[in-house]
C-alpha positions in Angstrom: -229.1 72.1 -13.3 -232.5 72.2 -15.1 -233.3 74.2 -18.3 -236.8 75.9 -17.8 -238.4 79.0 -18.3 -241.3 80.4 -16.5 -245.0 80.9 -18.2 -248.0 83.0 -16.7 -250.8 80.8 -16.9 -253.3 83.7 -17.5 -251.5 84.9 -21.0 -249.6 82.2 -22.4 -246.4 84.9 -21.7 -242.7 82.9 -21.2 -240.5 84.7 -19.4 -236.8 83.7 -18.3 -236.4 82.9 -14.8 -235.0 86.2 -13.0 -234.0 84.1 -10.5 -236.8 84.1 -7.9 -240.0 85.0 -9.8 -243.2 84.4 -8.3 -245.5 86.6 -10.4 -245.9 87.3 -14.0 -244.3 90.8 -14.8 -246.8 93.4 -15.2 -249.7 90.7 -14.9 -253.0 93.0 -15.0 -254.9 90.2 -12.4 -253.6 87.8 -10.1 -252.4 84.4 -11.9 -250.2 81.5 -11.0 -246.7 81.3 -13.6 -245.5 77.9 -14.3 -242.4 76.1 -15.4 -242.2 74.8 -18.8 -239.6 72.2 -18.9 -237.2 71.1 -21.5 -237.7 67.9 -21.0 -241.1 66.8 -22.1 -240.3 63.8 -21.0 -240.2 62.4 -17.6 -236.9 61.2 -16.9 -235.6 59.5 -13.8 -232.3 61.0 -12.6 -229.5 59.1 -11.1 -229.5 60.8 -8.1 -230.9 60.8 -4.2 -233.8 61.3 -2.6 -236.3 64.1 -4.1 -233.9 64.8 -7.2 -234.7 61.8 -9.1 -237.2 64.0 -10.6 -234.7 66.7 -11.1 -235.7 67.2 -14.7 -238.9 68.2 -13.9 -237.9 70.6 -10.7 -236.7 74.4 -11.5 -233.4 74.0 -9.4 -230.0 75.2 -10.0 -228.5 73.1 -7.2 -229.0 69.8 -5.3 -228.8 69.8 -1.3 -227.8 67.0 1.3 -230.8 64.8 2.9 -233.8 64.6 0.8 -236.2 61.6 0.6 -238.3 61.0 -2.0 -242.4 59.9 -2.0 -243.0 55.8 -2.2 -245.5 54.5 -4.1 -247.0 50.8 -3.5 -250.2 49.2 -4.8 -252.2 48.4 -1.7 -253.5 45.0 -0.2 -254.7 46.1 3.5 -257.1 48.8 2.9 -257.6 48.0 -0.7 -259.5 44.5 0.5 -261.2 45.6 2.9 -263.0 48.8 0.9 -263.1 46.6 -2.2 -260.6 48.5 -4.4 -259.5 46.5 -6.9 -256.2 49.2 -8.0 -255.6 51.5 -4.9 -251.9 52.4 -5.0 -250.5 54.8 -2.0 -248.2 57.4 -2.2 -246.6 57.9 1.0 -244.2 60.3 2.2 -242.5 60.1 5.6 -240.5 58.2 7.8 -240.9 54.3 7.0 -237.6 52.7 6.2 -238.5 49.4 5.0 -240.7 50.4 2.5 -237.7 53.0 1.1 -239.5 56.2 2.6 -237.0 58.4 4.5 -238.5 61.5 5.3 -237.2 61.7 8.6 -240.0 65.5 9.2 -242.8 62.6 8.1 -244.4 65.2 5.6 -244.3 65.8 2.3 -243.7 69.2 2.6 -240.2 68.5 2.9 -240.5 68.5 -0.8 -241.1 71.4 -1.0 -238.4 72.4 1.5 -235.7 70.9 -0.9 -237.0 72.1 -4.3 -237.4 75.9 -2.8 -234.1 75.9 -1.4 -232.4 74.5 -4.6 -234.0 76.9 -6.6 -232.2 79.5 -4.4 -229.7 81.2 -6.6 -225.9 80.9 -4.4 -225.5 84.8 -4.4 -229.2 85.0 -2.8 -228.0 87.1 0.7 -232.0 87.9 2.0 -232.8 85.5 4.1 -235.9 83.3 3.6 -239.0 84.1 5.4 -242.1 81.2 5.5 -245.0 81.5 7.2 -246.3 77.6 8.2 -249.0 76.3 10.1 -246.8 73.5 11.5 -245.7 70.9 9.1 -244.1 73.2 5.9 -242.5 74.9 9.0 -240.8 71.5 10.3 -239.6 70.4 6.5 -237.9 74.6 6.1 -236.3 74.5 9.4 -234.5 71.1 9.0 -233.6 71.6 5.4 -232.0 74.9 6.3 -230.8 73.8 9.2 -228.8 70.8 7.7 -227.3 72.7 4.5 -226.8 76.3 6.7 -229.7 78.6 4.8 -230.6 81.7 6.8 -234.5 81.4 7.2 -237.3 83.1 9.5 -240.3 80.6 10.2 -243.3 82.7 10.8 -245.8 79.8 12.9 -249.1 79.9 15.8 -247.9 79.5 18.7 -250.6 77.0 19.5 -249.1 74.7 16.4 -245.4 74.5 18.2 -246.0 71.4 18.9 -245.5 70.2 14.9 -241.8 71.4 15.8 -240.4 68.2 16.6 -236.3 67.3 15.0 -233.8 64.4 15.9 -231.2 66.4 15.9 -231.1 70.5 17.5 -231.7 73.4 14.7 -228.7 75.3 13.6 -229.0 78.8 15.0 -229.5 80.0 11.2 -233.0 79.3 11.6 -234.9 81.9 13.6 -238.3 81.0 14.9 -241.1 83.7 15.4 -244.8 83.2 16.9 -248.3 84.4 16.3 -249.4 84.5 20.1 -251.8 82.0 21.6 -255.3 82.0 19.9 -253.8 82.8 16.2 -254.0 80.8 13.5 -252.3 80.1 9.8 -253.6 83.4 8.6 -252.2 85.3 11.5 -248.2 84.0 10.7 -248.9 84.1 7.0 -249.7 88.0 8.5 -246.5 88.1 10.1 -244.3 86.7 7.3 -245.4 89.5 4.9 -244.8 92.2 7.5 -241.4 91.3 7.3 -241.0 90.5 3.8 -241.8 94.4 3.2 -238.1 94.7 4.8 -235.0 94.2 1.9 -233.5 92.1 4.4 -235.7 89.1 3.3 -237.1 86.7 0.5 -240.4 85.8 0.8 -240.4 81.9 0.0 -244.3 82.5 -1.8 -246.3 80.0 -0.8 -248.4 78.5 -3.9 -246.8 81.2 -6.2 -243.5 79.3 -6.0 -243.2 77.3 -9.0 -240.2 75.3 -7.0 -243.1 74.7 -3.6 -245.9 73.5 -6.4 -243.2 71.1 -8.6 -241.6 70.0 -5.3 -244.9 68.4 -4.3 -245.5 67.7 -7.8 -243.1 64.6 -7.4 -245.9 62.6 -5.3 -248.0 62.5 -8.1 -244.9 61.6 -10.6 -244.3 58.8 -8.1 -247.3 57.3 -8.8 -247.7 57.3 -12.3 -244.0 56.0 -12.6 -245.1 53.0 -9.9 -248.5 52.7 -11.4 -247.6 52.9 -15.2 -250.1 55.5 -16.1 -252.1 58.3 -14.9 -254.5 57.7 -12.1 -258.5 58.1 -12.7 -258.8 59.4 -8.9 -256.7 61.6 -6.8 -257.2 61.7 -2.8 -255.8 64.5 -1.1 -256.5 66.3 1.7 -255.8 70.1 1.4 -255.2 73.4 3.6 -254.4 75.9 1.0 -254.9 73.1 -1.7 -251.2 74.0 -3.4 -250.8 70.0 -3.5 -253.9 69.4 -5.5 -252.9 71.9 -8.0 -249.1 70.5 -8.4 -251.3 67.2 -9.1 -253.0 68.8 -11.7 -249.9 70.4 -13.2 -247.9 67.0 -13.1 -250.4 65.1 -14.8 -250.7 67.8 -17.4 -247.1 67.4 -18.2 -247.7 63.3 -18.3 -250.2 63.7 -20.9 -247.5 65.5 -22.8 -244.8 62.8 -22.2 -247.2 60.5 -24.0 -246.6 57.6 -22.2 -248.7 57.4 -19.2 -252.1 58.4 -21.1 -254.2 61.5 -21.8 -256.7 61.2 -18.6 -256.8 63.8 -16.1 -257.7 62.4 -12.7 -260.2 63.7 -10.7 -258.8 65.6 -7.6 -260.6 64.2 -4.5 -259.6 66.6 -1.9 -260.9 66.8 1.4 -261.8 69.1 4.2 -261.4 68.9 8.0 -264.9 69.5 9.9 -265.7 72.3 10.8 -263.0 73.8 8.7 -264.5 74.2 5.4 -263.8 77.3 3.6 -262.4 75.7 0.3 -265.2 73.1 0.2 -267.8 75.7 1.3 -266.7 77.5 -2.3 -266.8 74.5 -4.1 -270.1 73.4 -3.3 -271.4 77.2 -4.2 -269.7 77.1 -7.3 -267.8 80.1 -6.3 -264.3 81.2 -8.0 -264.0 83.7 -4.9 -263.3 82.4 -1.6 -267.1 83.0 0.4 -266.8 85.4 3.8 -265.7 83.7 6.6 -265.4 85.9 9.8 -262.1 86.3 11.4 -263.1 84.9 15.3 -265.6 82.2 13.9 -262.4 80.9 11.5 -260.1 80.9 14.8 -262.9 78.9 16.6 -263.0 76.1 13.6 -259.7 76.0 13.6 -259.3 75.2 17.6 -261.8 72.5 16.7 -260.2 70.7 13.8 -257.7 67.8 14.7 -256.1 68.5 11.3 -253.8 72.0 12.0 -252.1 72.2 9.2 -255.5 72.1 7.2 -256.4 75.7 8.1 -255.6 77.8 5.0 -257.8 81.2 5.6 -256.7 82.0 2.1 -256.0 79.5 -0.1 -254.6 79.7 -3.6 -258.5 79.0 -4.7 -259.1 81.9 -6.7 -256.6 82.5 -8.6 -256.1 82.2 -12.0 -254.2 78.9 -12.3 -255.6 77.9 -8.7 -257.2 75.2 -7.3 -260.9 76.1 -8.6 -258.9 76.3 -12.1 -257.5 72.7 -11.6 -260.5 71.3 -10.1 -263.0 72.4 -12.9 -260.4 71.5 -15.8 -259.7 67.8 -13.9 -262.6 66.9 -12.6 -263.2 65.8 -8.7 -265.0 67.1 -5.4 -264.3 68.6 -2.2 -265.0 65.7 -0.1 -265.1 66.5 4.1 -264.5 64.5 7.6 -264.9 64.8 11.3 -262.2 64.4 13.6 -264.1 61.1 14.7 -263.7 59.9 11.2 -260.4 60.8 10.5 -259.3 58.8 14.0 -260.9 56.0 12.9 -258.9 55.8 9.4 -255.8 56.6 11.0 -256.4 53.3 13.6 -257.2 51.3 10.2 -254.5 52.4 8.3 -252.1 51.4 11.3 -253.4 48.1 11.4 -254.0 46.7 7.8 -251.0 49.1 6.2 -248.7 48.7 9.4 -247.7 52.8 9.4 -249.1 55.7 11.7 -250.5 58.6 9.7 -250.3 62.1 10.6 -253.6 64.0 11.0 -254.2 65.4 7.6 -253.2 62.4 5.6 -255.8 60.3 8.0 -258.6 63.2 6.7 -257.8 62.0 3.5 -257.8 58.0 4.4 -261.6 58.8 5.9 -263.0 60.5 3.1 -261.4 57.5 0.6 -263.0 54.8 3.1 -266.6 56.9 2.8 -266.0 57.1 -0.4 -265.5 53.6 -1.3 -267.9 52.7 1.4 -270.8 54.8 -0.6 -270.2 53.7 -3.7 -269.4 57.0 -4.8 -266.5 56.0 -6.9 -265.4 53.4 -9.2 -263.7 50.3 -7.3 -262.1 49.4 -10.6 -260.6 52.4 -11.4 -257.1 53.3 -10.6 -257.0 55.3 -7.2 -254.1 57.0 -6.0 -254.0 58.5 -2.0 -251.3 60.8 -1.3 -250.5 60.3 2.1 -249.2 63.9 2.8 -247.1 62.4 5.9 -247.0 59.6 7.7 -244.4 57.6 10.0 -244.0 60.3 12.5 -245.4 58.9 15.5 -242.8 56.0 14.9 -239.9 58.3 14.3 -240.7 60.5 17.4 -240.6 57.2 19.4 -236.8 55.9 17.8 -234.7 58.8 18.3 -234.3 61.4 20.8 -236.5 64.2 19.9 -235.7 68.5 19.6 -237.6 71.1 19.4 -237.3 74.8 18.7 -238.7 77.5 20.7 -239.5 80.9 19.8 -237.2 83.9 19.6 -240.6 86.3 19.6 -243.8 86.1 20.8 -245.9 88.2 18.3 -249.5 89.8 19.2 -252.1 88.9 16.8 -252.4 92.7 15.8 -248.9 93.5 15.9 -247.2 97.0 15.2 -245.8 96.8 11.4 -242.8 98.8 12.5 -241.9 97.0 15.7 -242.4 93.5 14.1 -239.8 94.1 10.8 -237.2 96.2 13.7 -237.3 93.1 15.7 -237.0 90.2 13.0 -234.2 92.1 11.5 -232.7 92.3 15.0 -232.2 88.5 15.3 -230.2 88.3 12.1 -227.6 91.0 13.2 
């Protein structure tokens, strides 16, 4: 449906799309590619849900059920911090303000770019490795338009698993056992992409994943007019900050929506602090963080889905890349904080927040609270997901349980013999 080609962002190199490219052939170092649209300008399809911003996503198909972000100025929160232009982006489930995300995160699009980029001869089956939320947007897209895919997920985020309606039996559902974290099912996805039965979705090095999420960003400037000066996020691996970046780069090129970059704001769940702990060194490579200390923090953090190990930070194209081109900071709150913005949000924007967007709320509310940002500048706050608390409480509620229970040092040859098993 779209006419793009794909461009290594280390060499300046286009290359045609071979149909699921994730790295620059024969790149000498590890670099992000990008899509490099034919459309230089952003134009707003006639079409449902996440596709309005089809010219600007590298699909070659649409699927059933998207939603698409919502963008509205704010009155609530905005007076009581003083914020004179604070518009928020929000993605989930909240029906009267047009939202219809019915997973309550913006990862679902993700979900729906990935799986339209899928070419319709594509017979591996999709393999993503989530730490809860990416893992609820894969499993009900699939489910709903029949995609073979293996969800790689801790077993101590199963809870995130949560569907109005029961999971087609096309998505299988593996485990990292009890005391594992992100890193360990990101572990467990690669193990079985080694096997030619399946197509590792790529995380961050998915131009489809990055442009997918892109579409908050592209919601706000289309809402707000222009580009915004400020950009709150909260990030895990930090692949929605740099599809912020990426979008507003492509704005400046429309030439209608201004030549700023905004400064990407994104924030850190304490004591989980590996991307800000790099930032505030000044450090392209990620600093060492021991394996059992990183489990501990990640027991401790409210946030889950915040607990990138390895983030896309280093790499050429990355999130250090974006952040020292755009400007910004790596901003950081406690669970206590976080709880307290989420209870705020509720009551002066009328909408539950999940956990991650209500790190982002806190650090905006310090933020403003500090005076360590403009209050007449234009502020945009991606609220990652929101609306789930109420959705869970409507309707009837599935979840999905695991085929296999995986060790956290598990046997290379028994884990790809037994993921290939459940497809057979």
């Amino acid at each position: 449906m779209t006419n793009y080609k794909l461009q290594s962002v280390d060499t300046g190199e286009i290359y045609e799309d071979s149909g699921w490219m994730l790295d620059a052939p024969n790149a000498e170092r590890p670099a992000l590619i990008r899509a490099i649209y034919e459309d230089k300008q952003l134009d707003i399809k006639d079409l449902d849900g996440l596709y309005r911003f089809a010219g600007w996503l590298p699909i070659h198909k649409t699927l059933k059920g998207s939603g698409a972000p919502v963008t509205y100025k704010s009155e609530g929160l905005a007076k009581e911090l003083g914020l004179k232009n604070l518009y928020i982006t929000f993605n989930g489930w909240w029906p009267e303000k047009g939202a219809k995300m019915k997973t309550g995160s913006f990862k679902e699009c993700e979900a729906y770019s990935v799986c339209g980029r899928m070419p319709d001869d594509e017979k591996r089956i999709l393999v993503v490795a989530s730490a809860g939320n990416t893992a609820r947007a894969f499993a009900r897209v699939c489910s709903e338009n029949k995609i073979p895919l293996l969800l790689c997920v801790p077993q101590d985020n199963l809870d995130a698993l949560w569907f109005d309606e029961a999971i087609d039996p096309c998505v299988k559902l593996v485990t990292a056992e009890s005391g594992g974290d992100y890193f360990d099912a990101i572990h467990l996805s690669n193990i079985a992409a080694e096997s030619d039965m399946f197509l590792p979705e790529g995380g961050a090095k998915n131009v489809a994943r990055r442009d997918g999420m892109a579409t908050t960003f592209l919601s706000g400037a289309e809402v707000i007019g222009e580009i915004p000066d400020y950009y709150f996020q909260a990030v895990g691996s930090g692949t929605g900050a740099i599809a912020a970046w990426e979008a507003n780069l492509r704005l400046i090129e429309d030439g209608r929506f201004g030549n700023k970059k905004a400064k990407l704001m994104v924030s850190q769940n304490i004591p989980f602090l590996p991307i800000h702990d790099a930032w505030k060194a000044d450090s392209r490579a990620m600093l060492p963080y021991d394996d059992d200390q990183a489990r501990k923090d990640v027991e401790t953090i409210d946030a889950k889905v915040l607990s990138n190990r390895r983030p896309p930070y280093p790499i050429i194209g990355g999130l250090y890349d974006a952040m020292k081109d755009a400007g910004g900071d790596v901003l950081v709150a406690t669970n206590e904080e976080a709880a307290e913005a989420e209870d705020m949000f509720e009551k002066l924007e009328g909408i539950d927040l999940e956990k991650a967007a209500a790190v982002a709320a806190a650090t905006l509310i310090k933020a403003a609270r500090e005076n360590s940002i403009d209050k007449d500048k234009i502020i945009m706050l991606n609220i990652t997901g929101g609306g789930g608390k109420r959705f869970r409480k409507d309707h009837v509620i599935h979840t999905l349980e695991p085929s296999i229970v995986f060790p956290l040092n598990p046997d290379k040859d028994e884990v790809i013999s037994k993921v290939e098993a459940l497809f057979k």
